[in-house]
C-alpha positions in Angstrom: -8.5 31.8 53.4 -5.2 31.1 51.5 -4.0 32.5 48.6 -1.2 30.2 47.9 1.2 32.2 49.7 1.3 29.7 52.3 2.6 26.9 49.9 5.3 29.4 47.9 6.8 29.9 51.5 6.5 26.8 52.7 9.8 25.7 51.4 11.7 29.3 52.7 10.6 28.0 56.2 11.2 24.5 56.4 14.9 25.5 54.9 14.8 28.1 57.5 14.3 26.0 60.5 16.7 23.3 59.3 19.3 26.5 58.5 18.6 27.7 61.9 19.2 24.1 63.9 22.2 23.6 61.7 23.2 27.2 62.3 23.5 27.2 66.4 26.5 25.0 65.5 28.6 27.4 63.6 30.8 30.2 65.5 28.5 33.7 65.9 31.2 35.6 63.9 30.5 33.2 60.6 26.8 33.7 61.1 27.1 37.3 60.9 28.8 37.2 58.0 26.5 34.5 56.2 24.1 37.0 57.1 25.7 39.8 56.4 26.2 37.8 52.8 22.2 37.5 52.3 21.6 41.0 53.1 24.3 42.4 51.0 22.4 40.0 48.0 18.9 41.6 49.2 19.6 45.2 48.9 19.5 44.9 45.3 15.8 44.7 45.5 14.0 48.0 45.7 10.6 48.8 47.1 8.6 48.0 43.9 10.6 45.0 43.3 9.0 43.8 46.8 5.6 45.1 46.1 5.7 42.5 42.8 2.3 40.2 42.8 4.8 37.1 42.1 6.1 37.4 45.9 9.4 36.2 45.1 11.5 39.2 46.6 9.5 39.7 49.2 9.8 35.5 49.8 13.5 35.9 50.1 13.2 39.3 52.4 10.9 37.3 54.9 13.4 34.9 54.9 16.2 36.4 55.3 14.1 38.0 58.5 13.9 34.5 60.2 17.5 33.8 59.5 18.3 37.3 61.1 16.4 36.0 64.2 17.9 32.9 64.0 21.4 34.4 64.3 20.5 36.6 67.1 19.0 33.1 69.0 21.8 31.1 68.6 24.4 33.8 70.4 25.6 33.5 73.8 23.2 35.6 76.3 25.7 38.0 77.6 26.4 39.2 73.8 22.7 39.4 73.2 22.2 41.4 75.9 24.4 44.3 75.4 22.5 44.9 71.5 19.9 47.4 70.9 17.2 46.9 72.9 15.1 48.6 69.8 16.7 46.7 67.4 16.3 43.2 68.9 12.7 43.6 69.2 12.2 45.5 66.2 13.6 42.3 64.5 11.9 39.9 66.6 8.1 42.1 65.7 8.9 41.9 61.6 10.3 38.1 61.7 7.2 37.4 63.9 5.0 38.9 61.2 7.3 37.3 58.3 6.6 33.9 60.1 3.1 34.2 61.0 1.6 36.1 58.9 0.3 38.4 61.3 -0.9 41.3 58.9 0.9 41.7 55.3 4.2 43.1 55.5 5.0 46.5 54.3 7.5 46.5 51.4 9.0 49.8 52.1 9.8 48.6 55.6 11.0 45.4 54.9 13.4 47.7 52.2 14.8 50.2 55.3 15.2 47.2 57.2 17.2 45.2 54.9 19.3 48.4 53.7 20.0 50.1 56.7 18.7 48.2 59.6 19.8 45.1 59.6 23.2 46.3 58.5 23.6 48.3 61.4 22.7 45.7 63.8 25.2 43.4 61.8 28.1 45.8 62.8 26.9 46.0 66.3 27.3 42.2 67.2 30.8 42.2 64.9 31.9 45.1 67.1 30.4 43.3 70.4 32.1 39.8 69.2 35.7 41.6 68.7 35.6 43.5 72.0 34.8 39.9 73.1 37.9 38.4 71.4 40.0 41.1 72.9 39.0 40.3 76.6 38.5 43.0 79.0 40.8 46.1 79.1 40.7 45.7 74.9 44.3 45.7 73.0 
């Protein structure tokens, strides 16, 4: 049974999916900072601003989830490999659940994810793409 949550997302995902086939065409560095952009914009929220009955934070957050994923998809398998195990799937578990709805999201999560997290993982594929730039031996 639906409680309309469905239909409010619905247009986060379909701009999501077109994002992310549009997306794989872009270098990796400007993903990460597009999302490094969107995350910046979500820490404003706080934990009771994602726990609001309207959904609209907590909309964004999910979406900003799948975009995370999406970024982490479109980089070249060699980079992808040398992240954070932990972090990888940690990410792939809470944009699975954003996307499926498997089980409601916890706001305070989604909040340590978005202000630390996510962050953190952001800095890890900038440091893994300029160690790339440099080539081997570094400058």
């Amino acid at each position: 049974m639906s409680d309309g949550g469905d239909e409010q997302a619905a247009p986060f995902r379909r701009r999501a999916r077109r994002e992310r086939t549009s997306a794989r065409r872009l270098p990796p560095r400007d993903l990460v900072e597009r999302q490094r952009a969107i995350v910046r914009r979500l820490q404003a929220y706080s934990v009771d601003d994602l726990s609001r009955p309207d959904d609209v934070p907590m909309l964004a957050a999910e979406a900003a989830l799948v975009r995370a994923k999406s970024l982490l998809d479109a980089l070249p398998a060699d980079l992808l490999r040398r992240l954070s195990r932990d972090a990888v799937s940690g990410l792939t578990g809470m944009r699975n659940a954003a996307t499926h709805g498997y089980g409601q999201l916890r706001p305070d999560r989604v909040h340590a994810v978005l202000a630390s997290h996510l962050p953190v993982l952001l800095d890890e594929i900038t440091q893994l793409l300029d160690e790339c730039e440099e080539g081997p031996g570094g400058s």
